[in-house]
C-alpha positions, -999 to 999 in steps of 0.1 A, spaced: 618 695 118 642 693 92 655 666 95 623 648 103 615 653 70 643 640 54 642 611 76 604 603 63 614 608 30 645 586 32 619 557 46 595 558 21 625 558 -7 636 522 13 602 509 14 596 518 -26 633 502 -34 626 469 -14 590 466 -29 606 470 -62 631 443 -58 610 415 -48 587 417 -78 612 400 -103 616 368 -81 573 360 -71 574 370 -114 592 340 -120 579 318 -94 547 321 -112 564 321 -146 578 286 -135 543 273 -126 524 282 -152 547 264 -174 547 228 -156 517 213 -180 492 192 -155 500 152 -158 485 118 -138 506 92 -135 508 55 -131 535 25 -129 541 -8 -150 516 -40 -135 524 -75 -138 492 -91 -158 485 -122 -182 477 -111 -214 464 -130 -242 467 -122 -282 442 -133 -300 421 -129 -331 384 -128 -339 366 -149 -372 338 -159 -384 322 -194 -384 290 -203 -397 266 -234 -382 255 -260 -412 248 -295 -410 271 -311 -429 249 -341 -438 214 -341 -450 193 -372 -455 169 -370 -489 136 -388 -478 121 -396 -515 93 -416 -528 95 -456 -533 64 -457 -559 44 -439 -584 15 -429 -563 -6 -408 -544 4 -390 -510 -19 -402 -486 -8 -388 -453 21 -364 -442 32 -369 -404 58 -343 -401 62 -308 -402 92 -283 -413 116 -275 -386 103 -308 -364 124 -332 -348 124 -366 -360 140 -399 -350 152 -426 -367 122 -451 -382 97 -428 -375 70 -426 -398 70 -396 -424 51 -402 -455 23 -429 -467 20 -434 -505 -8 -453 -526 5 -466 -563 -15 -452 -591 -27 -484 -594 -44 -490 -565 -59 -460 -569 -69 -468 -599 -87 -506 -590 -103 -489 -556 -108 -523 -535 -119 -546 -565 -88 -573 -558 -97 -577 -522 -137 -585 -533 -124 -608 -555 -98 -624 -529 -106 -613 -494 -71 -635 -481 -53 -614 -505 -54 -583 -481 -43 -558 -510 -40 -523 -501 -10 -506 -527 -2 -482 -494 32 -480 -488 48 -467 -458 86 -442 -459 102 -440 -422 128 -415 -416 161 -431 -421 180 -412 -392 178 -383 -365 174 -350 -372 152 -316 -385 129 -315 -412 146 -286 -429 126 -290 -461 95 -303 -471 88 -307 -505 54 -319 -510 18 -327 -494 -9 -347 -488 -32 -352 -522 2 -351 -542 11 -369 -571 44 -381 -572 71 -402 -590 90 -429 -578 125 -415 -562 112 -380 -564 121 -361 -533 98 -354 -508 117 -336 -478 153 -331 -463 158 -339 -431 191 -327 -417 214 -355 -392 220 -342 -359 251 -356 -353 269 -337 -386 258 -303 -369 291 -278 -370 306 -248 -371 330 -240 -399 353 -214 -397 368 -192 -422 406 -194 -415 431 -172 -431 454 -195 -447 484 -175 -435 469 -182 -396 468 -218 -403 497 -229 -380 476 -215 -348 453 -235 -356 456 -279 -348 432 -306 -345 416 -311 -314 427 -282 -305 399 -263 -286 383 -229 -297 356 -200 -276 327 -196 -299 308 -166 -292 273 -164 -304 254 -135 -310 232 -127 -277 267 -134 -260 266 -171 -251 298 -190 -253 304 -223 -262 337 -244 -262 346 -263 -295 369 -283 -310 390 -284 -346 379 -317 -360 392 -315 -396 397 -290 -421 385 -284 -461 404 -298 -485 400 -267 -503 408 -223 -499 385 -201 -516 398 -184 -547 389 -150 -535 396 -148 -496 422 -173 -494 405 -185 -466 403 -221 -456 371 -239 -439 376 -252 -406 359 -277 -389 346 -274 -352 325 -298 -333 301 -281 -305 280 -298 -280 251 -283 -266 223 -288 -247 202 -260 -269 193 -266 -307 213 -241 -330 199 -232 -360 216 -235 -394 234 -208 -405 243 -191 -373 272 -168 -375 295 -167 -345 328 -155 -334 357 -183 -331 381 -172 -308 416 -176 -320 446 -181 -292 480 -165 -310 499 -162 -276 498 -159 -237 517 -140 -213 512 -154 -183 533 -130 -168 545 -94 -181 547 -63 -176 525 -37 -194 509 2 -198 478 12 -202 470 23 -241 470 60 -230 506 61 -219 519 51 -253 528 80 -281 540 70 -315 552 94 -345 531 98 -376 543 63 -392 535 42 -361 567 30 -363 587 42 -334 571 42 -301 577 64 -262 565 67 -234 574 99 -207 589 85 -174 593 114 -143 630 111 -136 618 132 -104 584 152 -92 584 175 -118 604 166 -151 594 140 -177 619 123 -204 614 108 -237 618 77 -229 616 50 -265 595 17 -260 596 -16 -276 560 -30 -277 546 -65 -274 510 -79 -270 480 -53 -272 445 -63 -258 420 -52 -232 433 -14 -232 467 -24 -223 503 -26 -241 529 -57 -234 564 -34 -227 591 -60 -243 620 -31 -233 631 -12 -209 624 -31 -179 607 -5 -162 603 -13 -120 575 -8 -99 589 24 -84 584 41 -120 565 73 -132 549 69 -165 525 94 -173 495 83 -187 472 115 -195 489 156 -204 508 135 -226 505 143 -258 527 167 -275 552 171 -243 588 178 -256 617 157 -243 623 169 -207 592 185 -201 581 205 -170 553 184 -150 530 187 -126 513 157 -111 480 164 -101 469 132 -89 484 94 -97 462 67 -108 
């Protein structure tokens, strides 16, 4: 009975001991796991990516025809309207002199083959908008006093503002996206350029000739698509894989040099647009890790756990 005892005793001892032991080792399993930080990766894609830049340009019509009066006289009639289409030899404006007006009929009672009315007739001297209209009917006016604007279809542009430092992107007849607000999109073309920069923005005007089937209104500010470069081919990152330092001026990304360790890994950069970054060096391949979120702040072979690629 004894011994039975002892023999209980010395089994419960064994069973304690071999409990005790394994408790250090599942410890640092979990230790290990909990200090793998949770990533997704993805790999490097060949796409075309284009750099380009974004500016203003403002609608105008470059020429404007002055209709003005041919006599002292009386506005008798008034055919057009402000913001009406007219063509050319159209009849805008009838004017009696002052001195018919001032006689009445008394020349043609006196000489009925004379046929004297003192009504003279202005026709529009091209196509285009009535953009301004000056006087109306009942008006006195002066001989070669304005009467209205109308501005020529043809001269109808855009002119960009071009940053005179961008100027060699930038060649005649070379073609350019316009964008206009509402998001329709219109293909022009550089057809000259001001002779002049502005003082202040150091910006020079460019010309660019549109055709379109809907009237634009003067003054219509649009984007002008700018074409810096194109990649037809390269290989690239999404924006989230990137880290910099403080000062943006070095640049890394953290490749898995296997399942569960990342490296620093330093980046040249090229062309940046549509959320995605131009990689100029290393050549990453196809068969590369990047990761691209859990990122941020991971030290230089870093513990990883990938939780699900993109």
């Amino acid at each position: 009975m004894k011994f039975k005892h002892i023999y209980l005793f010395a089994g419960l001892l064994t069973l304690l001991y071999s409990c005790k032991g394994n408790t250090p080792a599942d410890d640092a399993g979990d230790a290990e796991t909990a200090a793998q930080t949770p990533v997704t990766v993805t790999s490097v894609a060949d796409s075309a990516m284009v750099d380009y830049i974004d500016l203003s340009a403002t609608s105008v019509f470059q020429q404007k025809n002055i209709v003005k009066a041919n006599a002292n006289g009386y506005i008798q009639k008034v055919n057009i309207l402000p913001g009406h289409y007219v063509n050319k030899g159209e009849f805008l404006f009838s004017i009696k002199t002052k001195e018919a007006q001032s006689i009445g009929n008394s020349i043609n009672v006196l000489d009925t083959t004379f046929k004297f009315s003192g009504i003279n007739k202005i026709k529009a001297a091209g196509n285009g908008y009535v953009t301004q209209l000056n006087h109306q009917q009942g008006d006195y006016v002066q001989d070669g006093e304005q009467l209205a604007v109308i501005s020529d279809r043809s001269s109808f542009v855009f002119v960009m503002q071009l940053p005179y430092e961008l100027r060699s992107y930038v060649k005649n007849n070379q073609n350019v996206l316009l964008v206009l607000p509402g998001g329709e999109k219109l293909m022009a073309q550089v057809s000259s350029s001001m002779p002049a920069v502005d003082s202040l923005s150091q910006t020079q005007g460019i010309v660019l000739k549109v055709n379109s089937t809907n009237p634009i209104p003067e003054n219509l500010v649009a984007k002008a698509r700018i074409i810096k470069s194109i990649r037809p081919h390269t290989l690239s990152l999404p924006k989230s894989a990137i880290l910099s330092n403080e000062t943006q001026t070095e640049f890394w990304v953290m490749k898995l040099i296997n399942p569960t360790t990342a490296v620093k890994t330093a980046i040249t950069k090229g062309i940046e647009t549509g959320g995605r970054v131009e990689i100029l060096t290393p050549k990453f391949s196809a068969n590369d890790k990047i990761v691209v979120t859990g990122n941020y702040g991971l030290a230089d072979t870093a513990k990883v756990k990938i939780t699900s690629p993109l």
